[in-house]
N, C-alpha and C positions, 0 to 999 in steps of 0.2 A: 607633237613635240614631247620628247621623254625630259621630264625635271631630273631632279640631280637626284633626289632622294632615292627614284624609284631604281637604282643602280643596286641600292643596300635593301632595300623592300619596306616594308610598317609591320609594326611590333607594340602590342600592349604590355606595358608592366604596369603590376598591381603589388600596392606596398600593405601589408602587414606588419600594425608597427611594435607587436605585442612578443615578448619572451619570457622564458619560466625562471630566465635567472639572466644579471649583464655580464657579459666577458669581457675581462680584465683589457682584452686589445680590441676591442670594436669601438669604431666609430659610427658605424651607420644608425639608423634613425631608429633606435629601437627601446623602450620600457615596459617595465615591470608593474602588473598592475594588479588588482585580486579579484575583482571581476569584470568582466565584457558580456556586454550587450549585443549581443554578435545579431541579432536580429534590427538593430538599430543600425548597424552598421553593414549589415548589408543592405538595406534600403539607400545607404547614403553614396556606397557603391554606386548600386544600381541607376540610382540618379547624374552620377558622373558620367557613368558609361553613356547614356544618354544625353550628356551636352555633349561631351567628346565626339561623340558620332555623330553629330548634328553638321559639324566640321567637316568629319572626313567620311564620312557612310559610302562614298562612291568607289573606296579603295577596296583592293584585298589585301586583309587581312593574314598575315604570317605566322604567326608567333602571339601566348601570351605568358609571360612568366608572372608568377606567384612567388615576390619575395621578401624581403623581412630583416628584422624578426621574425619570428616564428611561424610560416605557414602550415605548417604541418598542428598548428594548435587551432587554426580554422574548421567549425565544424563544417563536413564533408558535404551537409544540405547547401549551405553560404558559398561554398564554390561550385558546386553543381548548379544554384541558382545564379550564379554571376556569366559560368557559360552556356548557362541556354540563353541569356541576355543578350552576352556576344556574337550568338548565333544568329539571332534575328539583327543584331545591327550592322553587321559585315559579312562581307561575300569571304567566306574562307579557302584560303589556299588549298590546294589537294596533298602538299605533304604538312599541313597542319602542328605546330606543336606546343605542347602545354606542357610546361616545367612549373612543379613543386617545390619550393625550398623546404625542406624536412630537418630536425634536429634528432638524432638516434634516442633520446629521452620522451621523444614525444610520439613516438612510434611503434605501432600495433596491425594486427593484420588485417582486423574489419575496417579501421579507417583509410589503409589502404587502397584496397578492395572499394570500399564508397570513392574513394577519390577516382581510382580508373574507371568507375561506373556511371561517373559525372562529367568524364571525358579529357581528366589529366592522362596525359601518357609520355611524360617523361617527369623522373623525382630526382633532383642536386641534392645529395644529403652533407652535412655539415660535422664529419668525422672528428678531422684536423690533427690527432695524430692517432696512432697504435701501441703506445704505452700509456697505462694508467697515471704512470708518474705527471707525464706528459700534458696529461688532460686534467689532472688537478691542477698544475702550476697557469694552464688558461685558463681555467677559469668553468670549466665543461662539467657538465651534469653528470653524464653518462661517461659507462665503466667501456676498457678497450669490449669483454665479452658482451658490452647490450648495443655497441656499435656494430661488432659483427651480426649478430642476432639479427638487429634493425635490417642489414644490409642484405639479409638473406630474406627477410620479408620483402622488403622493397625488389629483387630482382626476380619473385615468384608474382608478383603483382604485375611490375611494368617489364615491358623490352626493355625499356631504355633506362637505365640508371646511373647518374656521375656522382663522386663524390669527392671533396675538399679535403687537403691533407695542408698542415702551416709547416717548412721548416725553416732552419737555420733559428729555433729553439735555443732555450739558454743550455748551457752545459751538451749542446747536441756536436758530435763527430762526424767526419765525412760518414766513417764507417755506419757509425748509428744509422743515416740517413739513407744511403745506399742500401743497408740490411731493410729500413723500415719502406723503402719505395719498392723494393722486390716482392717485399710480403704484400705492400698494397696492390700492385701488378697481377699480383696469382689470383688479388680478388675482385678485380677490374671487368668491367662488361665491354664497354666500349670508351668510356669517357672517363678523363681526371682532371682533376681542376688541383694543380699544385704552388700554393703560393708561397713566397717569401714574407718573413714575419718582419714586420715593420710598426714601428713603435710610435704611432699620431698621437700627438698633443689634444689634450682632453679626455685622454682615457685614462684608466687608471695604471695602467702600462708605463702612458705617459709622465704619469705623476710622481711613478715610483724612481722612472730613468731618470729626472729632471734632480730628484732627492740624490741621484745617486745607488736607490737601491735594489736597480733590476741587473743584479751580476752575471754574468757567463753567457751576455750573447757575443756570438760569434764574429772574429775579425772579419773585416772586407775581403781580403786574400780566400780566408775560409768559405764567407758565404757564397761567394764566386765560383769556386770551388765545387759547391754544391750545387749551384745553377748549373754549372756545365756537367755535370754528372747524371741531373736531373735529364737534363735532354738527352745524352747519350743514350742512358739504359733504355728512357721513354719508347725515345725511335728503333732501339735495336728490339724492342717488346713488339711493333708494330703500333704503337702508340703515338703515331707523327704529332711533333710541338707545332699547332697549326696557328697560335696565338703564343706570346710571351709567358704564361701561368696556365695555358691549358691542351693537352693530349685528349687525341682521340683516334683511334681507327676511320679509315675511310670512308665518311657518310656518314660520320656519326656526329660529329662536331654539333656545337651547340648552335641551333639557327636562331633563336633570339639572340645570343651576342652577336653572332657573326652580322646581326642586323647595324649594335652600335659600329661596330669592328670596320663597316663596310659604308659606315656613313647616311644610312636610310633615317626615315625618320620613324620614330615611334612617340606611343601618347602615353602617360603615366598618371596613374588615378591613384587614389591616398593621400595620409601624412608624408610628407615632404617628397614626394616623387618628382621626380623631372620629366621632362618632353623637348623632342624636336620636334616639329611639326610646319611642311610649307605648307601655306595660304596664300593663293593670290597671288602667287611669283614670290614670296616675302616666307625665311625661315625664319621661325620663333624659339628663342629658349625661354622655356614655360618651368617654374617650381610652383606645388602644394606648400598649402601652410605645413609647417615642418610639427608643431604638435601635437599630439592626437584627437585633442578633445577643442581646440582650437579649426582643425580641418573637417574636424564633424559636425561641427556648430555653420561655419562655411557651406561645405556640401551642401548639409539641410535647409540653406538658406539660397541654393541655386548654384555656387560656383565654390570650388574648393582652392583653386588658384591662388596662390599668393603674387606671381608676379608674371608678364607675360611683355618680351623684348625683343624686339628687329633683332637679326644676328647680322651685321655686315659680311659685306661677300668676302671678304679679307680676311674676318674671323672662319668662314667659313672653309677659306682653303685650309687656315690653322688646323680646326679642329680637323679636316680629313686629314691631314696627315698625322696629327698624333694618334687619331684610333688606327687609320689604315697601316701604317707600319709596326703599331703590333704583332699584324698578321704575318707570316711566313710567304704567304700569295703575294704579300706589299699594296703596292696602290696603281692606277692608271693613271699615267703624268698627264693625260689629254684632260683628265678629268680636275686635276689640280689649275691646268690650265684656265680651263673653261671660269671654275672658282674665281682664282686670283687673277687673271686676266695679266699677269705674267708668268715668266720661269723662274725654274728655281735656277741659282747661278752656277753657272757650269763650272767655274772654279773650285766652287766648295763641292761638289759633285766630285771632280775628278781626285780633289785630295782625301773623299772620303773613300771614295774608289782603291786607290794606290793603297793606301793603309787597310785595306781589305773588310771595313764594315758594312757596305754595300755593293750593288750590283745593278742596273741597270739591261734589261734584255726586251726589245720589242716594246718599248715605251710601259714597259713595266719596274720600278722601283723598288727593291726590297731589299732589306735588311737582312746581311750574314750572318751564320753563328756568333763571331766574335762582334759584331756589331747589335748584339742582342744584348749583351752584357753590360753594354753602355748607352743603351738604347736613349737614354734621356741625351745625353752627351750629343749622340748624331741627330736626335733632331733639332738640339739648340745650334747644331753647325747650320743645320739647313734653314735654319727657318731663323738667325740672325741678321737684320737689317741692316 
C-alpha cells in the first residue's frame, strides 16, 4: 500500500544557523557569532543524521538542502563529511539533489569547487536585489558587482544555479522592478526564486514599521502590480512560475521544495529545523531546539528534538492544500479525499470557479493567475467550516 507521503517523496534539510551579519527582514533562525567550532558541530550532525535514519533508513532518499544562515560559511570538509554520512544511511534517488544556500559575501572559487567535490550540485544564492542602494537599505553585505562576480563563480562550478531576488522594496517602481527582473533574466541559468518583501514582527523591519519609520513601501494596487508583471515577463523568458515565488525552465524546478509543495515527508536536523515524518501509519510535526548552543548541547546528549506531535488526519488535509496550491500543477482532489475523508464543498468550488480563481480538470485543482494573487483569500474560501 503507497502512504500518502510517498506521493511528495523524502527530503533532508539541514539548518545552519550562523551568518556574517543579520538582515534587517529575516526572520528565520539565524545569529551572529565570532567563533564556531565547526568540528564540534559536525560530530553533533552526524549524530542526528544517525537517530534520523534509525526511523526512516528503509526510504529513498530525494533531496538534501543546506540552509540557513549561512551555508556557504560551512567549511567545505563538514559538508563533504555530512554527505558521505547520507550516503551510507539512505538508498539515494538516481536524480539526486543537493542544494547550497550561498550569501555572494561569502563566496570564492576553491570553496566552491570543495563543495561540488563533496557532492553538492545545486547552489540557491541570496542576491535579493541588483542595485547597491538597494542592498544597503537590507541590510546585505555584498556590493551589486561581488553579487555578479559570486554568480559567475557559482555557474562555472555547478549546472545548476538559483538565485533570490526581494521586490516591492521601499521607494521601488513597477518600472524599477521590470528593468531589474530583465537584467536578472539575462543572468538566469535555469531557476529564480522571486519574492515579495514582507515585513514580520520581530525583525528589525518590523520595528522600524511598527515606529512608523520604514517609509516608501509600496501600496497594495502597486505591489500587485508587480506580481503580475513578475509572472508575465518570467513566462514569456521561458521561466514557467511552477510555484507562487518561484520560476524555472523545464526540469529544473527545485526538487527539495517541490518535496514540501507536494506534501512528502522530509526529516530536518539542526537549530530549530522542522520535520514531517510518517511512522507507523502516524504523521509527526517534529521541531529542533530553536538555539544554537541549546540544540548542541541536546544533540550531544542523543536527541536534538524539541518537540515531536501526532498531525491529525484533518490537519493533514489542511496542510496539503496550502502547500499543494502553491503550485501551478495544484493538488489531486482523490488525494485530499483520502486525507479528510470528505469533500471540499461544491458551493464554494463553484463560486470560486465563476469568479475565475480556479479550475478544476480531471480531479485536479488549481489555482488561476488571478487567483494567485489572492491566494490566501481562496484558500480560507475553501477550507472555511
Amino acid at each position: 500500500m503507497v502512504e500518502d507521503w510517498q506521493h511528495g517523496g523524502f527530503g533532508l534539510y539541514i539548518h545552519w544557523p550562523f551568518c556574517e551579519a543579520k538582515c534587517p527582514y529575516c526572520d528565520f533562525n539565524s545569529h551572529v557569532v565570532r567563533k564556531i567550532d565547526q568540528s564540534r558541530w559536525l560530530r553533533a550532525y552526524l549524530g542526528e543524521l544517525d537517530r534520523v535514519a534509525s526511523e526512516t533508513s528503509d526510504r529513498v532518499l530525494n533531496s538534501v538542502f543546506f540552509g540557513g544562515g549561512t551555508p556557504s560559511l560551512m567549511d567545505p570538509d563538514v559538508v563533504a563529511a555530512i554527505l558521505v554520512r547520507v550516503r551510507k544511511l539512505w538508498r539515494i534517488s538516481n536524480d539526486f539533489e543537493v542544494t547550497l544556500e550561498a550569501n555572494p559575501g561569502s563566496v570564492d572559487a576553491g570553496r566552491f569547487v570543495a563543495y561540488r567535490a563533496g557532492g553538492v550540485n545545486r547552489v540557491s544564492m541570496g542576491i535579493q536585489a541588483l542595485n547597491d542602494r538597494d542592498l544597503s537599505r537590507l541590510g546585505r553585505i555584498h556590493t551589486v558587482e561581488e553579487a555578479r562576480k559570486a554568480f559567475e563563480i557559482g555557474r562555472k562550478a555547478f549546472d545548476r544555479v538559483s538565485f533570490d531576488l526581494i521586490y516591492a522594496r521601499q521607494d521601488q517602481t513597477l518600472q524599477d522592478w521590470t528593468a531589474e527582473l530583465n537584467e536578472a533574466l539575462s543572468m538566469a541559468i535555469d531557476h529564480l526564486s522571486l519574492y515579495q518583501l514582507t515585513i514580520e514582527t520581530g525583525t528589525a523591519f518590523g520595528d522600524r514599521y511598527e515606529r512608523g519609520k520604514l517609509r516608501g513601501l509600496p501600496e497594495d494596487d502597486l505591489a500587485a502590480d508587480m506580481y503580475e508583471a513578475t509572472q508575465e515577463i518570467c513566462a514569456s523568458a521561458g521561466m514557467d512560475p511552477y510555484e507562487v515565488s518561484n520560476y524555472a525552465e523545464k526540469g529544473s524546478e527545485s526538487r527539495h521544495n517541490l518535496i514540501y509543495w507536494r506534501y512528502g515527508d522530509y526529516a530536518g536536523v539542526g537549530p530549530g529545523a522542522h520535520a514531517r515524518l510518517t511512522m507507523d501509519g502516524q504523521r509527526y510535526a517534529i521541531e529542533n531546539w530553536r538555539m544554537p548552543e541549546k540544540w548542541l548541547e541536546h544533540a550531544e546528549a542523543g536527541n536534538g528534538e524539541s518537540l515531536r506531535n501526532v498531525v491529525p488526519q484533518v490537519d493533514q488535509a489542511t496542510e496539503f492544500l496550502l502547500m499543494g496550491l502553491r503550485l501551478t500543477e495544484g493538488v489531486d482532489l482523490s488525494r485530499y479525499r483520502a486525507l479528510s475523508e470528505v469533500e471540499l464543498s461544491e458551493d464554494r468550488i463553484t463560486y470560486l470557479q465563476d469568479i475565475g480563481t480556479i479550475s478544476i480538470d480531471r480531479q485536479r485543482l488549481r489555482v488561476l493567475p488571478k487567483g494567485r494573487m489572492v491566494l490566501n483569500s481562496v484558500l480560507a474560501e475553501l477550507l472555511v467550516d
